[in-house]
C-alpha positions, 0 to 999 in steps of 0.5 A: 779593476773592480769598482767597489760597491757604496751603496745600498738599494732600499726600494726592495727592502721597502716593499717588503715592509710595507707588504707586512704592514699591509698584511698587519692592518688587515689581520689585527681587526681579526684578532680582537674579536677572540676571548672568553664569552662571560655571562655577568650575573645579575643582582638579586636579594640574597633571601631570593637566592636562599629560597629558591636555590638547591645548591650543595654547599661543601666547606672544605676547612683549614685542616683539609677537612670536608663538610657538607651540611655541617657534617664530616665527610671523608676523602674517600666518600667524596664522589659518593656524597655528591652523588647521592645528593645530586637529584636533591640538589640540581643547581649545583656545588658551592665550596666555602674554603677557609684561607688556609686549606690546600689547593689539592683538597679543593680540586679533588672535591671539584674533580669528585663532583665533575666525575659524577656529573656535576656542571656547576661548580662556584668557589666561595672564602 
């Protein structure tokens, strides 16, 4: 007859969980050292950034309409706008959206503007 089996040997579960634990600690101080590099921008006068700024600025309104220096311009004529204004203005795009304008007209006037060469893009309400 067979002798039944009562209990259970632990020590190789053991030495497998304290394996893992080895290993965790050893990862983790790894992982904190990933994220995004931000640069935080500094305080400056608001005239300063007007005097010296060559920044395209677009509006893209409720009704999805785009302007650029208070002048309308078409969808269409979007890549052609930032083009042509890109060697007057290196610093880059600003777009003012009202609240109520779409998602997707604001990305085509950004995806327009990367097309053409345009690095940087800033958002503004």
């Amino acid at each position: 007859m067979r002798d039944s089996f009562n209990e259970i040997n632990i020590t190789p579960l053991t030495d497998i969980f304290l394996v893992l634990l080895i290993i965790m600690m050893v990862i983790a101080p790894m992982l904190d050292q990933q994220g995004l590099n931000l640069a935080v921008p500094e305080i400056v006068n608001q005239e300063d950034i007007v005097k010296d700024s060559k920044i395209m600025n677009f509006t893209v309104t409720h009704d999805n309409k785009y302007f650029f220096n208070d002048v309308e311009i078409a969808a269409a004529d979007l890549e052609k706008t930032v083009s042509d204004s890109l060697k007057d203005y290196p610093d880059g795009l600003l777009i003012q959206v009202d609240d109520d304008a779409e998602h997707g007209a604001v990305v085509r006037l950004m995806d327009s503007a990367r097309n053409v060469g345009v690095t940087s893009i800033s958002l503004s309400r």
